[in-house]
N, CA and C of each residue as an Amber inpcrd file, in Angstrom:
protein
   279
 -35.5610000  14.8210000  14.1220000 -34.1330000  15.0390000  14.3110000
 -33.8030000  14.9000000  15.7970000 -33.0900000  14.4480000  16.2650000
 -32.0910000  14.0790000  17.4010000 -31.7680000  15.4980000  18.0990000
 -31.9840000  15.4480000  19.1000000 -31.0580000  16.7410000  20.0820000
 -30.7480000  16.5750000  21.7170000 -29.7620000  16.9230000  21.7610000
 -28.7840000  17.1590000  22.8920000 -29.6770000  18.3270000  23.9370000
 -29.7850000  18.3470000  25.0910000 -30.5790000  19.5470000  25.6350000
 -30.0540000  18.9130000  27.3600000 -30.1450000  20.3790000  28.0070000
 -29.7250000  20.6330000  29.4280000 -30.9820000  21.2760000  30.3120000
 -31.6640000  20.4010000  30.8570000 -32.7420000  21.2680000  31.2140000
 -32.3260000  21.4510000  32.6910000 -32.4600000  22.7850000  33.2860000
 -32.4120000  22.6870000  35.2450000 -33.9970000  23.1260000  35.4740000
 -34.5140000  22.1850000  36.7650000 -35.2930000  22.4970000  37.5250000
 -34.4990000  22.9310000  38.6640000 -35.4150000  24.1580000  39.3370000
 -35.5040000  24.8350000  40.6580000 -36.9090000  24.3460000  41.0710000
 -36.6770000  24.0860000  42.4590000 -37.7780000  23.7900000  43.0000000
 -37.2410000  23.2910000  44.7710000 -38.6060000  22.4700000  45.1720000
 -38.0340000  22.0000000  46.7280000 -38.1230000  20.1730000  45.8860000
 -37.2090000  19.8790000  46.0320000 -37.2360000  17.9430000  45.8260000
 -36.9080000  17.1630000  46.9520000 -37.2930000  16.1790000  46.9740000
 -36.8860000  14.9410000  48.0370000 -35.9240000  14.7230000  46.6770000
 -34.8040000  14.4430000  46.6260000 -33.9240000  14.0620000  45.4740000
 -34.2960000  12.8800000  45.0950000 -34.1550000  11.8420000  45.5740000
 -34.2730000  10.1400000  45.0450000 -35.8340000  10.2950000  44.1320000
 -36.6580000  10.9330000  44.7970000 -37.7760000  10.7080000  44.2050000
 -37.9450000  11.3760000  43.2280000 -37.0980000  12.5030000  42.5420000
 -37.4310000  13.0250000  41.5990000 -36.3920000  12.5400000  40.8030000
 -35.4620000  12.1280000  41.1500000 -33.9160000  11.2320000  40.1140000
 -34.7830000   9.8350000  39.7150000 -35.2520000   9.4940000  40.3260000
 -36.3940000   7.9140000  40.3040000 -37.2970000   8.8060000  38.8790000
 -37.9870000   9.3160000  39.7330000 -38.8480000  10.0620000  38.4300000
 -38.4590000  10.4610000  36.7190000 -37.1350000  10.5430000  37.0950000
 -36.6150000  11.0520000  36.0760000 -36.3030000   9.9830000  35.1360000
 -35.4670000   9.0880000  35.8790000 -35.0660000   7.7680000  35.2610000
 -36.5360000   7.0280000  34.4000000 -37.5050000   7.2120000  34.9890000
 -38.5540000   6.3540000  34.5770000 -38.9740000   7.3940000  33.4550000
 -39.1510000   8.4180000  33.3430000 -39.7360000   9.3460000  32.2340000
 -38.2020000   8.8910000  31.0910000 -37.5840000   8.7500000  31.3830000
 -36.4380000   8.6710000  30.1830000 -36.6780000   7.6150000  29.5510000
 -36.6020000   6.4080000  30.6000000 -36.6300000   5.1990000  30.3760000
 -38.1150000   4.9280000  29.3170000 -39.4680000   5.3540000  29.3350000
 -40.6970000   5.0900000  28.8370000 -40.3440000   5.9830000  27.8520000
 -39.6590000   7.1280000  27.4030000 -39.7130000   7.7700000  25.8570000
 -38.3600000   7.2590000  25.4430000 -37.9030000   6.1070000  25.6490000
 -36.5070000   6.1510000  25.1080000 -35.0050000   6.8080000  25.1330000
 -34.8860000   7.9390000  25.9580000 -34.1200000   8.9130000  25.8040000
 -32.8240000   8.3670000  26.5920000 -31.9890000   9.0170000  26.3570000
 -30.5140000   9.0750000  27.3980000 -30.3320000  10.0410000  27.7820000
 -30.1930000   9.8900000  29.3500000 -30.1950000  11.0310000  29.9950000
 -29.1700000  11.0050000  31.0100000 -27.8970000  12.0900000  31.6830000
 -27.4480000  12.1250000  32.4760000 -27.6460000  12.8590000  34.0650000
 -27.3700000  12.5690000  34.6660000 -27.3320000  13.7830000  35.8500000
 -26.2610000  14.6590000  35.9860000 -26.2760000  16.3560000  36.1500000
 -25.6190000  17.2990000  36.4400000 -25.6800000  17.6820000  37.9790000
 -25.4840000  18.3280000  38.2390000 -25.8610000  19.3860000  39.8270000
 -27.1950000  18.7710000  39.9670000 -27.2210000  18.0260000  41.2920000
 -28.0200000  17.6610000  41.9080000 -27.9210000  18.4650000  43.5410000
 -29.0660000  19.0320000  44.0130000 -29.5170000  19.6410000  45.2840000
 -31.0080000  19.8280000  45.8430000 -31.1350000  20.1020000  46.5950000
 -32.5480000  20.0470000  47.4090000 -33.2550000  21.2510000  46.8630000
 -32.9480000  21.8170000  45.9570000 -33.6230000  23.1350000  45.0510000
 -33.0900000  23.1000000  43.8720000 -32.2380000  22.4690000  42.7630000
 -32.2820000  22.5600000  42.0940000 -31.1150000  21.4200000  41.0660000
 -31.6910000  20.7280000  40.3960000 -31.4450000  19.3110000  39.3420000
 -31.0770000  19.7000000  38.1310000 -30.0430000  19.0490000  37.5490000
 -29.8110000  19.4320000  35.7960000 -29.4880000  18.1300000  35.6540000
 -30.1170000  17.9370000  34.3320000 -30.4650000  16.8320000  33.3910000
 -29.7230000  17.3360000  32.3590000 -29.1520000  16.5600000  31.6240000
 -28.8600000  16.2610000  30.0280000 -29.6520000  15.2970000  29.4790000
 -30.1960000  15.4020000  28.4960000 -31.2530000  14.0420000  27.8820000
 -30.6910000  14.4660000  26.0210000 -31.1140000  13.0940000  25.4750000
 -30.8830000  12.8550000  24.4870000 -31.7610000  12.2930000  23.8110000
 -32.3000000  12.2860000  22.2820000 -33.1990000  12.1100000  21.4470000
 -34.0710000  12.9330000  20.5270000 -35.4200000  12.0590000  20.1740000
 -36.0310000  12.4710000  19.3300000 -36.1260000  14.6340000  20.0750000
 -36.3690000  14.7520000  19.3110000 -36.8420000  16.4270000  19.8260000
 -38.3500000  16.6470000  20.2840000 -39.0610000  15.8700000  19.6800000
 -41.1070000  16.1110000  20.5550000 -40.5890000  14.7400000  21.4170000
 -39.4810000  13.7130000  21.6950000 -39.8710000  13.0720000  23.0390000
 -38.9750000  13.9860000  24.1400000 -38.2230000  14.7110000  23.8420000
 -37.6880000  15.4030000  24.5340000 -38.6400000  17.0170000  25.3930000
 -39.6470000  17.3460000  24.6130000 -40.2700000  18.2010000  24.9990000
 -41.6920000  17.6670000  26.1540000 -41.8480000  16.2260000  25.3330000
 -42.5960000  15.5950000  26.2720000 -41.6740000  15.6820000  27.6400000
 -40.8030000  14.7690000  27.5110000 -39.9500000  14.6290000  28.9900000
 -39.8770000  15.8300000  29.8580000 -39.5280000  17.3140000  29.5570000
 -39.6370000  18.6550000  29.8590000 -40.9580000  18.2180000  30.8100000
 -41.6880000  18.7320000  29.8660000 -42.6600000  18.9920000  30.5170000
 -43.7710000  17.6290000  31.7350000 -43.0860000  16.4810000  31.4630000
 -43.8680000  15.7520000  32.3830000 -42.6000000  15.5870000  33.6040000
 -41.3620000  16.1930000  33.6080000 -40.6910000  16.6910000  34.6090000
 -40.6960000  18.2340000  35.2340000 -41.3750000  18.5380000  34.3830000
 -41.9780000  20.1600000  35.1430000 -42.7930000  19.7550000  36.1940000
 -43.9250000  18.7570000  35.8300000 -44.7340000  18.6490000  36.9430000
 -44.3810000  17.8180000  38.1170000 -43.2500000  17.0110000  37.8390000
 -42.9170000  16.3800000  38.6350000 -43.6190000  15.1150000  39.4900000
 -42.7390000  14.5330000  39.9290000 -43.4200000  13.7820000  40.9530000
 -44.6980000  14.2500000  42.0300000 -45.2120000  13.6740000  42.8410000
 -46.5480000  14.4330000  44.3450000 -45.2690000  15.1490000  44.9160000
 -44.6160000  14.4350000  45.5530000 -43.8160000  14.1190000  46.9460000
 -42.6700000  15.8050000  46.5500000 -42.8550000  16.2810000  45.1680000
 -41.6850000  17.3730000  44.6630000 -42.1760000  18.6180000  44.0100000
 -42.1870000  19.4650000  44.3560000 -42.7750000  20.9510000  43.8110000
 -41.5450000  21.8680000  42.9280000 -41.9170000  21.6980000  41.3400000
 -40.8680000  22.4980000  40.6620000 -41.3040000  23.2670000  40.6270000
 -40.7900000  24.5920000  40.9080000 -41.2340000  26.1210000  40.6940000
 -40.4750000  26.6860000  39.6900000 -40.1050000  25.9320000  38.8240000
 -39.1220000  26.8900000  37.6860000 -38.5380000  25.8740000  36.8040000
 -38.6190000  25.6510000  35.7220000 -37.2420000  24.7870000  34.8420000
 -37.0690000  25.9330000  33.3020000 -35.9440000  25.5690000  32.8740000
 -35.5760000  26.4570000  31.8600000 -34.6580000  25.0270000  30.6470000
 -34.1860000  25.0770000  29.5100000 -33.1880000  24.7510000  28.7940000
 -32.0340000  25.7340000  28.7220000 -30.9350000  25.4320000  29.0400000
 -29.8280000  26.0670000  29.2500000 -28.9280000  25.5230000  27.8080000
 -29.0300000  24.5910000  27.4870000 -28.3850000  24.6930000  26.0060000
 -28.8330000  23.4240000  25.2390000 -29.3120000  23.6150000  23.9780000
 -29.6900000  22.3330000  22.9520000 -29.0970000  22.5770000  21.6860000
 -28.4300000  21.3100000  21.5920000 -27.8780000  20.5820000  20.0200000
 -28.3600000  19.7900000  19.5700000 -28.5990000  20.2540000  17.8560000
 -29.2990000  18.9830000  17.0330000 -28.2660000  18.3760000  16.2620000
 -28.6450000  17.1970000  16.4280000 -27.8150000  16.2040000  15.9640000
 -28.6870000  15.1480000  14.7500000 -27.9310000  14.9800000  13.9350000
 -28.4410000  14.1550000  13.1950000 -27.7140000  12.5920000  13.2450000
 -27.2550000  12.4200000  13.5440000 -27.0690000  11.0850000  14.5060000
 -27.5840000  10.9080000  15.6690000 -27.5390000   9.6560000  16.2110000
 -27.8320000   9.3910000  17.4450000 -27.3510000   9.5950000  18.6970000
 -27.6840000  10.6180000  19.2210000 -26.9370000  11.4840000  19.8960000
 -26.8300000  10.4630000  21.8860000 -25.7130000  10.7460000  22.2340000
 -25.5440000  10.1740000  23.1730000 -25.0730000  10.8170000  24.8180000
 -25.7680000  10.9460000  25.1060000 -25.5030000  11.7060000  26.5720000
 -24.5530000  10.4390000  28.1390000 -23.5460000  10.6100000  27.9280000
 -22.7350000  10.0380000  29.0540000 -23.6710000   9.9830000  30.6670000
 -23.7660000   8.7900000  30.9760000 -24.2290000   8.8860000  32.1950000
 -23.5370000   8.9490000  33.4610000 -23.3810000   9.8430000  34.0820000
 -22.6340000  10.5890000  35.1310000 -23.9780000  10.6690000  36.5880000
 -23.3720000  10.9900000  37.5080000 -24.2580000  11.2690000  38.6700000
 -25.0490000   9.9460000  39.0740000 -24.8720000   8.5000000  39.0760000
 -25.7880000   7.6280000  39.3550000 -26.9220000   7.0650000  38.7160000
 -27.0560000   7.5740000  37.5020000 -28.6890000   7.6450000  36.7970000
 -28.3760000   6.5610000  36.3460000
């Protein structure tokens, strides 16, 4: 099943390199993903899709890029959708 989800990392980022990062983890599981609040401590994502490629994505953006140390991410809100759910791309992504 399809779901809608808001994940924020806290952490220290070089931004480009973890928005780069991000784009490419979306891009290799398929997903649609937007950018929210972007800052030098802390990123929100919207992503869209399957629900285990979405948990993948989580978590291979927990660890992040070398160059970026997340010390924290959470989901702040997820919807399942049984359609193909579509996340608006906002913020440059």
């Amino acid at each position: 099943m399809n779901q809608v989800a808001t994940l924020v990392f806290h952490g220290r980022f070089r931004v480009e390199s973890f928005l780069d990062f991000v784009r490419h983890r979306a891009d290799r599981l398929a997903l649609h993903a937007g950018i929210g609040t972007v800052t030098a401590d802390c990123i929100e994502v919207s992503v869209a899709g399957d629900e285990e490629l979405l948990d993948a994505f989580e978590l291979a953006c927990s660890l992040g890029p070398i160059d970026c140390i997340v010390l924290d991410h959470c989901r702040i809100r997820t919807i399942e959708s049984r359609a193909n759910a579509y996340v608006p791309r906002s913020g440059g992504l």
